[in-house]
Each structure stands twice: as structure tokens, then as C-alpha cells.
N, C-alpha and C positions, 0 to 999 in steps of 0.2 A: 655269481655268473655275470655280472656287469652290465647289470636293466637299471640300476641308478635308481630304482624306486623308491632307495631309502632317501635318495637326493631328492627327489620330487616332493615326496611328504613332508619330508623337513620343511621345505621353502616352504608349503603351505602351511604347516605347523607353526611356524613361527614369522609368518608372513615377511617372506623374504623374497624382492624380487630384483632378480639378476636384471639392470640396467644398460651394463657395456658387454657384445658380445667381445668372449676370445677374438684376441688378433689372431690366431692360425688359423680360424675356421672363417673369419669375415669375409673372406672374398667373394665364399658360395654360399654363404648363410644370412641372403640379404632377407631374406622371409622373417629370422628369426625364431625359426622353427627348432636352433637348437640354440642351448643359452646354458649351458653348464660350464662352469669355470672350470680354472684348470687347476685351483690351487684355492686352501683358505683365503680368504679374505675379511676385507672390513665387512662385507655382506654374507660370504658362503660361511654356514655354522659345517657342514657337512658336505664330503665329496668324495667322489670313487677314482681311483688314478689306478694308471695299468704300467704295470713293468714288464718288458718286453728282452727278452734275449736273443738274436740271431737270428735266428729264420720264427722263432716264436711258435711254431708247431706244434705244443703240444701246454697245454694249460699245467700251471703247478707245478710245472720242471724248471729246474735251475737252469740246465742246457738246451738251447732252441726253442724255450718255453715263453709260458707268460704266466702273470698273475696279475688280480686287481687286491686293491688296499683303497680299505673305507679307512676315510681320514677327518678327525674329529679329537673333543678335547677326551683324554684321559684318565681324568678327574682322582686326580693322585691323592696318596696317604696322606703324604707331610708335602702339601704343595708348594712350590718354588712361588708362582703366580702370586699367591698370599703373603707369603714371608716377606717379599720385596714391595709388594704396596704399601705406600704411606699414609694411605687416608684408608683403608679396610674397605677398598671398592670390590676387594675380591672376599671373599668369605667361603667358610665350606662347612656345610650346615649337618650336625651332629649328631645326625638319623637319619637320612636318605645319604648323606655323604656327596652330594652333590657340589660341586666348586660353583660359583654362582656369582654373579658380577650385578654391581649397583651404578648405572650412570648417572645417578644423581651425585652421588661421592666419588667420582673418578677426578682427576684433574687434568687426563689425558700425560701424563710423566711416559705412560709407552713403560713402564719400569717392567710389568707384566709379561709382556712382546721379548724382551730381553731375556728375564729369567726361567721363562718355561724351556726346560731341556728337549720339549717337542716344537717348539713353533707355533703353540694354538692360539693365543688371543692376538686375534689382530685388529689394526684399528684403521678406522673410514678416514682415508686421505685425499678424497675427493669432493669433502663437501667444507663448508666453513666451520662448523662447531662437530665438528667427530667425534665418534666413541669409539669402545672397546666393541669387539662382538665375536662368541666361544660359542660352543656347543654347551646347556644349562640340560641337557640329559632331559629336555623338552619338562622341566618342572611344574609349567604350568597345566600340562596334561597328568603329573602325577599327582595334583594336587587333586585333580578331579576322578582320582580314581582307574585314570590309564596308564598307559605303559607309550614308554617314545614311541615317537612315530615311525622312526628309522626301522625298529626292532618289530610293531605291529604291519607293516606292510612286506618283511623280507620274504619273497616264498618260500627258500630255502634253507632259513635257519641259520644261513651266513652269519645274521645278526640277531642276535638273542639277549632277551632282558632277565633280570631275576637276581636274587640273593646273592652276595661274591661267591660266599661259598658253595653254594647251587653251582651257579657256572665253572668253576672251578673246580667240579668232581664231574660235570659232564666235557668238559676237556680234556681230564684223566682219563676218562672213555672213550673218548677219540683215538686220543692218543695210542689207546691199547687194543687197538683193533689193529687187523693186518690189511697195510695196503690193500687195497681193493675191492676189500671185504664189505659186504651190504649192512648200512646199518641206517635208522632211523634219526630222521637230526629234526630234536625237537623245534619250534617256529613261535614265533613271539614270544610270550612269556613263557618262562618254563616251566610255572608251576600251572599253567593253565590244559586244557584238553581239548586244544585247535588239533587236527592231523598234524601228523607228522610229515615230514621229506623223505619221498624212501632215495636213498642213495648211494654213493659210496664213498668211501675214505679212501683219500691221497696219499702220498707220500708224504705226512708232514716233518715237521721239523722238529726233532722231540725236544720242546722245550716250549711252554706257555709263556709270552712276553708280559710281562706286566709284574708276573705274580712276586720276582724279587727289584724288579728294576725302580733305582731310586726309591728304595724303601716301599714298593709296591703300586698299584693303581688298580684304581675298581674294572674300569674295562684292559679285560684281556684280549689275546689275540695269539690265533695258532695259523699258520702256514706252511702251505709246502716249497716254498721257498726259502732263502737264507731272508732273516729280517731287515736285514740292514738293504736289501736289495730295492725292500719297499719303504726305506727311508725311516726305520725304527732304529738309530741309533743304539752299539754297544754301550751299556751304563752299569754298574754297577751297583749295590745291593745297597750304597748306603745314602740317605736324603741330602742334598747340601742345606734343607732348612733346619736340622738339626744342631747342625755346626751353628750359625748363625744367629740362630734363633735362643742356642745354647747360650754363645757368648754376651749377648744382649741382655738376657736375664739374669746371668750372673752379672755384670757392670751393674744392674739397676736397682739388683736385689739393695738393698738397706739403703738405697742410693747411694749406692759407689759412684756410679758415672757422677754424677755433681759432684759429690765430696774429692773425686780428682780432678775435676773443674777447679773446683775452688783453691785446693791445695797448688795446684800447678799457677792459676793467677796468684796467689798468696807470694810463689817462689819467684814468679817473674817479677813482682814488685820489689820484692825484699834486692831482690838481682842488681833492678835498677837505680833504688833508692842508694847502694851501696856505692855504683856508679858515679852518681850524682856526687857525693860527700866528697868521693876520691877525686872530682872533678874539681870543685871548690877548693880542697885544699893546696892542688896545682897553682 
């Protein structure tokens, strides 16, 4: 519904606090009363954007309609973010599955910023020593036993935490309900017994983003709009770190990669030496 609440808790969650107001809103916002960015950043982990069609009339419509997109990392299967780090600033931990960044091993290369096929890790360009800064699916509240903050404050169930595969069979339920039709959209976690949302279902899009794209992602996302409208990129099913990641460990396996180092210096010398001889005998 577009209350940003999940934006608010975040920033307190992970004590973040917006500095420079938006240039479109500074002219009437000298109080500072409103301070939501408009886009990730080196500071914002989380943010709510609206797409807008026409006359915007009617929420969830393609035509004349609008929708909002919570925009955050989507802490992939086979992450792009990881593959391409050279010092392992980026990691994705083996039981929560959470992608999770270390600024004590970053070296700021921005390599991250480049290969995420969404745009999420972005880095602080405003200060002298900068870092990385992602959405970490608020880990230091799961360590203690909570659930994000994003997910604990939505009222609506928009944002929902819980098992993949949990969330991934209450989508199928979405999904399979008929426009309009009332139905209960569980709220925080969804194995927990907060009330429910009573509500209804849209028009969505039948098709759950995440669940094949780029060899898949923990956070899904259903809309009644076309995705790509809210800037979800068409991808396809298969990871590029696989490719890459492929190739690298076959070169390395028995140490190939060297042994063709050294064969290749071996042929270049041999090359020149030969050079050389033909040279003298001129």
C-alpha cells in the first residue's frame, strides 16, 4: 500500500540515517520531514518506488494504473556479487542463505556493483573511505531470534518472511485465487500466529519472479503488473556464476592454470632463444 514502514524500520534496524534530502522534494522539504531516497544507495539497504501509468487511476493495472516495488537485495542461489569478489568480501552463508558482505575485506574494486544483474550493492561515494552497503535480510536480528524488520512491521503481508519453500506454496495460493476474491494474506512471519490481512487479490501476473530467474533467489515477488515495469529485469533460468565459476575450477583443478603458465613461458623462451641463434649467425 505505500506507508514505507518497511523503509522506516529498516533505517532503524540497521541504523541508517538518510543525510542528503532528494533534489525533487528539497525545495518544500526544508523541515526535513520527509527524507526517503529515491533509489538504493551507499546508505538506503531498502526502498519502496511507484510506477505510474497515465492517469494512474487505479492501483495494480497495467493501463492507467500504478504500482509500488520494495527494492532490496535478492539474495540469489548462485550469486553473481560473490563469484566476481576477489577477496570474498561478499559470502553467502550455508543455512540462512543470506548473501552478507564483510567491510573489513572489501577493497572497494565496486566488482560487486557491476555484476549483480539487479543493481543492489552499492557503495558510499560521498565520504573518504566508502564501503559496500546491501540489504543482509537484517542477520543481526536473526541471530537473535527475529525475523527482518522489513517483514515484522508490514501490515499487509506485502512483505513476508519464512522458509523458501513456505513462501513459495503461499504464492501458488495467490496465485490461484480468482481476482477479487477475499482471502487472508498471512503478516510477518508465516509460520508464526500474528492475524491475518483480510483482503483481496489482484490481478497478478501469473508468474512468481525469483523462483527460476538466474538459477533462482530466496526473495520472490508476485505483481499485478508486468515486472519489468517495476524494473525486475527479463533473465533467464540459467546463473552466469556457473559458467565462470565452472571454468575457473576446471583451469585450477590439478593446476592447469600454472602448468599453462609455465608451458606457454617455456614456448616463449624456447621462441626467443631460437631468435637469438638466427640472429648471430647473420
Amino acid at each position: 500500500i505505500g506507508c514505507q514502514a518497511c523503509v522506516a524500520a529498516c533505517r532503524s534496524a540497521n541504523g541508517v540515517e538518510i543525510e542528503d534530502v532528494p533534489y525533487s522534494v528539497s525545495g518544500w522539504n526544508t523541515a526535513r520531514t520527509w527524507d526517503t531516497a529515491l533509489d538504493l544507495d551507499g546508505e538506503t539497504l531498502n526502498v519502496i518506488k511507484v510506477w505510474r501509468d497515465g492517469t494512474a487511476e487505479v492501483k495494480d493495472r497495467p493501463k492507467d494504473g500504478f504500482a509500488f516495488m520494495k527494492r532490496h537485495c535478492l539474495h540469489c542461489v548462485d550469486p553473481s556479487c560473490i563469484s566476481v569478489c576477489p577477496v570474498t568480501a561478499m559470502t553467502k552463508d550455508p543455512v540462512t542463505g543470506i548473501v552478507a558482505y564483510d567491510p573489513d575485506a572489501c577493497i572497494g574494486c565496486r566488482y560487486c556493483s557491476y555484476g549483480c544483474p539487479f543493481g543492489v550493492p552499492q557503495f558510499e561515494l560521498d565520504v573518504p573511505y566508502g564501503q559496500i552497503n546491501k540489504c543482509e535480510m537484517c542477520r543481526h536480528l536473526q541471530a537473535e531470534g527475529k525475523i527482518p524488520a522489513c517483514c515484522d512491521v508490514c501490515p499487509t503481508g506485502a512483505s513476508l518472511f519464512g522458509p523458501v519453500a513456505e513462501l513459495q506454496e503461499e504464492a501458488d495460493r495467490r496465485l490461484a485465487v480468482e481476482p477479487g476474491g477475499k482471502y487472508s494474506f498471512p503478516r510477518g512471519d508465516i509460520r508464526d500466529d500474528r492475524p491475518d490481512h483480510e483482503g483481496s487479490i489482484p490481478q497478478y501476473v501469473q508468474h512468481v519472479y525469483g523462483k527460476d530467474e538466474v538459477g533462482g533467489t530466496q526473495v520472490r515477488y508476485l505483481s499485478g503488473v508486468p515486472f519489468e515495469n517495476l524494473g525486475l529485469r527479463k533473465l533467464d533460468s540459467f546463473a552466469p556464476p556457473r559458467l565462470s565459476e565452472g571454468i575457473q575450477h576446471t583451469l585450477y583443478s590439478w593446476l592447469l592454470a600454472p602448468a599453462i603458465a609455465v608451458l606457454g613461458l617455456a614456448v616463449l623462451v624456447r621462441r626467443n632463444k631460437q631468435r637469438q641463434h638466427q640472429k648471430e649467425d647473420v
